[in-house]
C-alpha positions as CSV (number, residue, x, y, z in Angstrom):
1,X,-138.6,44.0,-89.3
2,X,-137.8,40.8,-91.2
3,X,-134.4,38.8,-90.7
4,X,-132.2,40.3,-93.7
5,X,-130.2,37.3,-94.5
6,X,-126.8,37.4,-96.2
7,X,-127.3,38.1,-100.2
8,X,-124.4,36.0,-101.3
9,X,-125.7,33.1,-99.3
10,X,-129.4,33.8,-101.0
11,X,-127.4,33.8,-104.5
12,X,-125.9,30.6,-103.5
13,X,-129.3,29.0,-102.4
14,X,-130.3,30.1,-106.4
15,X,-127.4,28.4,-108.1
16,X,-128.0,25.5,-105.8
17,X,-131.8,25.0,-107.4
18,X,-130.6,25.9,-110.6
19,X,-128.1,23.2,-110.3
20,X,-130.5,20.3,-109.2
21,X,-132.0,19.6,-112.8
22,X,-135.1,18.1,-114.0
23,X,-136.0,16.3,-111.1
24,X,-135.8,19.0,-109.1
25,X,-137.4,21.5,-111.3
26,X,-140.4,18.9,-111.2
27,X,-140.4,18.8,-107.6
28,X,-140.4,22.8,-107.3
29,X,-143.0,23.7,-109.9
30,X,-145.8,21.2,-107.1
31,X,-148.2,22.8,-104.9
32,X,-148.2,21.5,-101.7
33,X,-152.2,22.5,-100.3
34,X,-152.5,24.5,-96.8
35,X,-155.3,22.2,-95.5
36,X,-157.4,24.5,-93.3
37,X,-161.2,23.9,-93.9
38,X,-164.1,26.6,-95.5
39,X,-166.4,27.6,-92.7
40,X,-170.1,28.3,-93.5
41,X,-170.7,30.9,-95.9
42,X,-167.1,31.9,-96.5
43,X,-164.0,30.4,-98.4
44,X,-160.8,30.5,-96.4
45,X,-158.1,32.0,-97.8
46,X,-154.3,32.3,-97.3
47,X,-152.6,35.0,-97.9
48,X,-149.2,36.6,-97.1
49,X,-149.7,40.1,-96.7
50,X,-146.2,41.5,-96.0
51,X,-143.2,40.8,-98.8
52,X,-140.7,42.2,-100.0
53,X,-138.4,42.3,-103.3
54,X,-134.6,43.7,-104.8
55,X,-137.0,47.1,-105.5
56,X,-136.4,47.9,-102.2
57,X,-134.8,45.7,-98.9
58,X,-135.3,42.1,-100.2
59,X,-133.4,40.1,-102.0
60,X,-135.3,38.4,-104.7
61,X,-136.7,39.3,-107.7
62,X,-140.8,39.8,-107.6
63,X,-141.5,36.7,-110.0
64,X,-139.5,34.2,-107.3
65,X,-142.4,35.8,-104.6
66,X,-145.3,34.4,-106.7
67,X,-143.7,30.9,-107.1
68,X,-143.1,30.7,-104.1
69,X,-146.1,31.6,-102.5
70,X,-148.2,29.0,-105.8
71,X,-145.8,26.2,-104.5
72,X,-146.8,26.9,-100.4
73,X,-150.3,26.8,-101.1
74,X,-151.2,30.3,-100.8
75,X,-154.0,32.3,-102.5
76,X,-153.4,36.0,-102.0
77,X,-150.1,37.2,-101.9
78,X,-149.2,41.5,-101.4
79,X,-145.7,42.8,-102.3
80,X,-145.1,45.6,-99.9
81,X,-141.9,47.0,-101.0
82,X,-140.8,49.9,-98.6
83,X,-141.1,53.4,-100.1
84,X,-138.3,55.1,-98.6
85,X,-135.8,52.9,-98.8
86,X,-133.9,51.8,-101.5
87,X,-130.7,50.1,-100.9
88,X,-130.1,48.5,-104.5
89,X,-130.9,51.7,-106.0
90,X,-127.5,51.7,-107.9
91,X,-128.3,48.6,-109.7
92,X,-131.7,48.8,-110.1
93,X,-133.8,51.8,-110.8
94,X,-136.9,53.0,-108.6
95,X,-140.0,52.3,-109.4
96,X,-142.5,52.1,-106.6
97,X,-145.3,50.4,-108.9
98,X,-143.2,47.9,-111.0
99,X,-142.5,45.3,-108.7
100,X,-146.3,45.1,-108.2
101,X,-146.3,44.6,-112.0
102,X,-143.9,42.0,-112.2
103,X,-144.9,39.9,-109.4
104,X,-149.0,40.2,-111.1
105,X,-148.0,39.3,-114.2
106,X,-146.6,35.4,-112.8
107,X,-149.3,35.5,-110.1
108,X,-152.1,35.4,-112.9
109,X,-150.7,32.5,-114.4
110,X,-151.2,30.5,-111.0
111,X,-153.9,31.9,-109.9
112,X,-152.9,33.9,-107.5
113,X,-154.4,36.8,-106.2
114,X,-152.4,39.8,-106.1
115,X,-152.6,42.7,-104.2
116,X,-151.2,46.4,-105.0
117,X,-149.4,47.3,-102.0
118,X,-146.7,49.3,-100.3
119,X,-144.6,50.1,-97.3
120,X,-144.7,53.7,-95.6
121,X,-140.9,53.3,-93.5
122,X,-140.7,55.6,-90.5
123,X,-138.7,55.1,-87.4
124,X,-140.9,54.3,-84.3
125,X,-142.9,55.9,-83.3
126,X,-145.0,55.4,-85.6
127,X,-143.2,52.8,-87.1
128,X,-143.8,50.8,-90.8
129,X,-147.2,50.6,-92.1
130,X,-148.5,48.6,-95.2
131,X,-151.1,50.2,-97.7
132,X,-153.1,47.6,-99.8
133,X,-155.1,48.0,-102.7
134,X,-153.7,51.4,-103.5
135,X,-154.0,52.2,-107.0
136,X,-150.7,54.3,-107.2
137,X,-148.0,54.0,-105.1
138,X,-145.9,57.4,-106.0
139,X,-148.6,59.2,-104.3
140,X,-147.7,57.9,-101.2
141,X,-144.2,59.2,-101.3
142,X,-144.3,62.2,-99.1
143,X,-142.3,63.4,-97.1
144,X,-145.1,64.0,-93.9
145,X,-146.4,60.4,-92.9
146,X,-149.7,61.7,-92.3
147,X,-149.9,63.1,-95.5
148,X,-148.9,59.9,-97.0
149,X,-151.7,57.8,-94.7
150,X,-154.2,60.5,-96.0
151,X,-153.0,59.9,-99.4
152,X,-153.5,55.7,-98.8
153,X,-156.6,56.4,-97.5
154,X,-157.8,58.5,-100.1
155,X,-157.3,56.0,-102.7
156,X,-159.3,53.3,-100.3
157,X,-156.3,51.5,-98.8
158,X,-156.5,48.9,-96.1
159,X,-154.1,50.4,-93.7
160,X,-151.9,47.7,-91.5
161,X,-148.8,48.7,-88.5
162,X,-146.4,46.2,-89.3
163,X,-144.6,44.2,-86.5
164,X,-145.5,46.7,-83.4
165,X,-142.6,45.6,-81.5
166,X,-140.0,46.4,-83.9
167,X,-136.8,48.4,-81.7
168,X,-139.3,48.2,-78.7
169,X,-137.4,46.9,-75.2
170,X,-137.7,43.2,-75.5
171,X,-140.3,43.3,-78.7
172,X,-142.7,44.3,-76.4
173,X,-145.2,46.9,-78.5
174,X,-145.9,50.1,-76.9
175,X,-149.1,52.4,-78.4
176,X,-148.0,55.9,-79.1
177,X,-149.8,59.0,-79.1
178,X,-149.0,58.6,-82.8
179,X,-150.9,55.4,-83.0
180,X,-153.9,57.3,-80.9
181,X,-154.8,59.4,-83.7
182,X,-154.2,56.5,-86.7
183,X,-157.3,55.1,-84.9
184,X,-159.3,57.9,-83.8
185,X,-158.9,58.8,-87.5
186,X,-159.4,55.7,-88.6
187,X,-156.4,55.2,-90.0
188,X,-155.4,52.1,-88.5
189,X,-157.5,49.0,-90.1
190,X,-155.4,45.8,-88.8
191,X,-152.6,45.4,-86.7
192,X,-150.0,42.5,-86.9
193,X,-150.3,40.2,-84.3
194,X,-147.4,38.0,-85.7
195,X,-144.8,39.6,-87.8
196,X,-141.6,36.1,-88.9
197,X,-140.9,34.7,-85.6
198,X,-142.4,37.4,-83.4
199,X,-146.0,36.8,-81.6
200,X,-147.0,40.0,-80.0
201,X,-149.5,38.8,-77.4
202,X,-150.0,42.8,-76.1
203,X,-151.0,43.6,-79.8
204,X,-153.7,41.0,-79.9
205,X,-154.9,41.8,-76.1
206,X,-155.1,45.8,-78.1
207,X,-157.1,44.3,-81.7
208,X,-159.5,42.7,-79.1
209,X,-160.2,45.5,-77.3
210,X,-160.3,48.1,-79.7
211,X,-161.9,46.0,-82.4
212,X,-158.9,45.8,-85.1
213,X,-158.9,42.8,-87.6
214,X,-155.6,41.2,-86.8
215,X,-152.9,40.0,-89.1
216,X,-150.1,37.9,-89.5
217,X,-147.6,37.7,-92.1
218,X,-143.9,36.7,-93.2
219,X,-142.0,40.5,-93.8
220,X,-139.9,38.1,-95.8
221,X,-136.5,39.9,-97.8
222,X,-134.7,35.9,-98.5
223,X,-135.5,33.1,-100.9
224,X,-138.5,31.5,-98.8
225,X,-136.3,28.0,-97.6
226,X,-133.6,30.7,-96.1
227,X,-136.1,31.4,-93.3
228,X,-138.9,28.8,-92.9
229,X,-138.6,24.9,-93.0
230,X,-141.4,24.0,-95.1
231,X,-141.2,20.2,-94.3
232,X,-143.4,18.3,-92.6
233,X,-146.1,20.7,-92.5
234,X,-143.7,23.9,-91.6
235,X,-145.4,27.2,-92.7
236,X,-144.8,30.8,-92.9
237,X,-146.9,32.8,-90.8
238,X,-150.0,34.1,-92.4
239,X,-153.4,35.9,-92.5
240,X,-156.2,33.0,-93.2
241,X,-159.0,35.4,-94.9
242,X,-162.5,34.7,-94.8
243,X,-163.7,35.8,-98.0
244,X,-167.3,35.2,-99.5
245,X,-165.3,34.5,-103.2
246,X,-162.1,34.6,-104.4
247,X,-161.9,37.5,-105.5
248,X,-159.5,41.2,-104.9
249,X,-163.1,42.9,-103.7
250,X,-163.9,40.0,-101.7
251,X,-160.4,39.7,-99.7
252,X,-160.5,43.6,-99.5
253,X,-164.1,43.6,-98.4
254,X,-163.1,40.9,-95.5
255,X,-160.8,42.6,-94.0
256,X,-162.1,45.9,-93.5
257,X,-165.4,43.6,-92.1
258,X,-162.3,42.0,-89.5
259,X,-163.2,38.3,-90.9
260,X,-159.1,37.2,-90.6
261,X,-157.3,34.9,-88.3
262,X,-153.8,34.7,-87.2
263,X,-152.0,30.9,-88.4
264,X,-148.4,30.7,-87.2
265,X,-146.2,28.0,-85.9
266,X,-149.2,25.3,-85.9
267,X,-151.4,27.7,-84.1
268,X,-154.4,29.8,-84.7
269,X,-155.4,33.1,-83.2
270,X,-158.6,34.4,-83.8
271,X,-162.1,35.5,-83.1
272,X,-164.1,32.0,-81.5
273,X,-166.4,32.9,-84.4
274,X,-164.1,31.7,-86.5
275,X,-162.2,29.5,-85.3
276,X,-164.6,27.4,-83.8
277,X,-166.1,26.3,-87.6
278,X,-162.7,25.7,-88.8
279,X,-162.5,23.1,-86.1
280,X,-165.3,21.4,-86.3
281,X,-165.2,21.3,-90.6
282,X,-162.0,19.7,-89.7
283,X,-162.8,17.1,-88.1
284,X,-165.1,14.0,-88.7
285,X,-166.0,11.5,-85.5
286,X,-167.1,7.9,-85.9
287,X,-168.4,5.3,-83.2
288,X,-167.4,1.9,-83.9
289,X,-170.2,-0.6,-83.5
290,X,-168.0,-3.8,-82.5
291,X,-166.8,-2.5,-79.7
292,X,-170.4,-3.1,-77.9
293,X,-168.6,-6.0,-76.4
294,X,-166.0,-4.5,-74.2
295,X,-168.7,-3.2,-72.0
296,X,-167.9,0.2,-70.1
297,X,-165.6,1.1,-72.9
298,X,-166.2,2.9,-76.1
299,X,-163.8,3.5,-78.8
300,X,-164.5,6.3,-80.7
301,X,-162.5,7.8,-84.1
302,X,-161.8,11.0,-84.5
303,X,-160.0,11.9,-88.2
304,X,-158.6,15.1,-88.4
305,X,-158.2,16.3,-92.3
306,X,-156.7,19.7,-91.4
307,X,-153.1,20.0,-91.3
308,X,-153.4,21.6,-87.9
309,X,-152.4,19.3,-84.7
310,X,-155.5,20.1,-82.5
311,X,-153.9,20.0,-78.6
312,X,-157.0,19.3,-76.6
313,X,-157.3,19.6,-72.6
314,X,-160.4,18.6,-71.3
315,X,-162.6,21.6,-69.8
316,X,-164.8,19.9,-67.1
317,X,-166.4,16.9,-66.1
318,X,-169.3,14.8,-67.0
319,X,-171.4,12.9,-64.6
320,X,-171.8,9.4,-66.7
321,X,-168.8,9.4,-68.9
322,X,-165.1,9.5,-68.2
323,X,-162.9,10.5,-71.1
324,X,-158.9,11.6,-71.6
325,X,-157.9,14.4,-69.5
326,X,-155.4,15.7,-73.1
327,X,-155.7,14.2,-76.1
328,X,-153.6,15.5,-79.7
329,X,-155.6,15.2,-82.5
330,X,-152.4,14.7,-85.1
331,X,-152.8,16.2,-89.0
332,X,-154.7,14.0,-91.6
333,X,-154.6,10.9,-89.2
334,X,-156.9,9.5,-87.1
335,X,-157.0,9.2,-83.4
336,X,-158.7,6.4,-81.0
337,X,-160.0,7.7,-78.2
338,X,-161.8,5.4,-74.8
339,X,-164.9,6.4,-73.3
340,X,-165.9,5.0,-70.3
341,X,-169.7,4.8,-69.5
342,X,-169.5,4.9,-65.4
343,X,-173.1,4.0,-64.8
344,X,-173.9,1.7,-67.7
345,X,-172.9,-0.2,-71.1
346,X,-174.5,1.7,-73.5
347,X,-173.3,5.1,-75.4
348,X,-175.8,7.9,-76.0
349,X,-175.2,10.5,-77.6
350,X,-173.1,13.1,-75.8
351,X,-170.8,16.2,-76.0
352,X,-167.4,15.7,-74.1
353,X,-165.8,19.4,-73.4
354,X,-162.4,20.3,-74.1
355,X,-160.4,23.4,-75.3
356,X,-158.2,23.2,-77.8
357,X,-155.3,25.3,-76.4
358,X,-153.4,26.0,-79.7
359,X,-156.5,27.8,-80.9
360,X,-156.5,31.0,-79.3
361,X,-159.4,33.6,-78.4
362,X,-157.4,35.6,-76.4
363,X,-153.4,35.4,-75.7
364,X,-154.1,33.3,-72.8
365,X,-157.5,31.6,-73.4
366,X,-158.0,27.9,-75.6
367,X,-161.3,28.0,-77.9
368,X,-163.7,26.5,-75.8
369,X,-165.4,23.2,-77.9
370,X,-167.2,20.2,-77.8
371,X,-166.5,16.9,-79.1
372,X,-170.3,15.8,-80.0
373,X,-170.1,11.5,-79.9
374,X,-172.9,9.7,-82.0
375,X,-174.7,7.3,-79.9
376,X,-173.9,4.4,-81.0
């Protein structure tokens, strides 16, 4: 579950923007791009899965969710407001769908994809679980969870266990009997791997094995700036989607398909698939022709247009060339790297192998890749 923070300080953080005038506002209403390439066949999408609003724990109203999510450079956004509980109920009436409606309304004008979506809130086991593209949301209010899963499922929902370690010993998720029969019925269509500042590696070992699309998402209650430094490249966590258009069928058809990765804290978790296209769209390598005089030694350039800092360690040897041992490939700069040809002067074409450790396959294991040099 989400870091609550303290509403007065959230209203103060409001009268704070409101107070910075024009400038500000000019500053605010920018979109700062999430530069994480297509891959072939498929547009890659961000989305937030996981938010919430004053209609039930958070403490915002649904509009501020959609510019805030337009301003981050997101393109699907799902406010999951939790069914059962209702803490601002004396202030503001409930209405399970109308935050949905409120939020969809602004979302359209940016652009935004919006997803229908809601929170079934149960203690642990079996815990919170998000229903997306749900066509009513009073449906699901019942007071047997099952009944309430069947009735998400009925209506085609994308079924997701939020944060799997919440009130676990140490975060660390434990499966339930409870969580046996979500997937044996099928219940169960993602799992989040990352939930605000919690990675649950034991999760991601489980979507491997058991074949569940993995998710990652911001369960966020405050004004965005009250939890996540967006400076400097700072993100909240998200699900990238690998969608065939931008579209609410295509997002919902991609994740039932398992097409998602993980992107959280300048890293990315994910099926190799995947992430192995995102790095190399990213990237774009160059030999420089001058440097024919230095002999042994090549310089090559390697740009990097992603916002991702690729931390490369090299994964083996090659008989003719020596080449860095760890090189960073930094965000939208490029890097110069040496090659050193130890049997000759020339460059031919070759492929030097690295992994990239803070793309991740598996909670321990660096996608395996391979930087391919022009010859030059």
């Amino acid at each position: 579950m989400s870091r609550t923070r303290n509403f007065f300080q959230s209203l103060l953080l409001i009268a704070v923007f409101c107070a910075c005038g024009s400038t500000a506002t000019a500053q605010l209403n920018s979109r700062k791009e999430i530069k994480i390439p297509d891959i072939p066949g498929y547009l890659t999408l961000k989305c937030d899965l996981h938010m919430h609003t004053v209609f039930s724990d958070g403490v915002v109203w649904p509009t501020v969710r959609a510019d805030e999510a337009w301003r981050e450079g997101l393109d699907v956004i799902a406010v999951t407001d939790h069914i059962e509980y209702h803490p601002f109920e004396a202030d503001i009436p409930v209405n399970l769908n109308r935050s949905y409606d409120l939020v969809k309304q602004r979302a359209d004008i940016y652009g935004l994809l919006t997803i229908r979506g809601a929170e079934i809130t149960r203690d642990m086991p079996p815990g919170h679980f998000n229903c997306l593209f749900v066509t009513n949301i009073d449906s699901l209010d019942k007071e047997n969870f099952f009944e309430a899963i069947q009735a998400a499922t009925d209506q085609g929902a994308f079924i997701m266990w939020n944060h799997p370690g919440w009130r676990q010993p140490g975060t660390i998720p434990v499966w339930y009997e409870e969580h046996t029969r979500l997937y044996e019925e099928k219940h169960m269509n993602g799992v989040e791997i990352v939930n605000t500042d919690e990675y649950y590696p034991l999760a991601y070992q489980w979507c491997i094995d058991k074949k569940i699309p993995i998710l990652g998402s911001s369960d966020i209650h405050s004004p965005i700036l009250m939890d996540y430094d967006l400076r400097e490249g700072g993100h909240r966590p998200m699900t990238l989607v690998f969608a065939k258009e931008k579209t609410l069928d295509a997002v919902k058809d991609a994740l039932f398909d398992g097409r998602t990765a993980v992107y959280n804290n300048n890293n990315l978790y994910g099926e190799e698939k995947f992430l192995k296209p995102v790095f190399e769209n990213s990237l774009e390598i160059s030999v420089n022709p001058a440097t024919v005089r230095y002999g042994k030694n090549h310089y090559v350039y390697i740009r990097n247009n992603s916002q991702i800092p690729y931390e490369l360690v090299a994964n083996g040897e090659l008989e003719t060339y020596d080449f860095p041992d760890k090189i960073i490939l930094w965000p939208e700069r490029t890097v110069i790297m040496n090659i050193r040809n130890k049997k000759g002067s020339g460059l031919e074409a070759v492929k030097l192998p690295y992994k990239v450790m803070n793309l991740l396959i598996a909670p321990e294991a660096g996608l395996p890749v391979e930087l391919k040099i022009p010859r030059k």
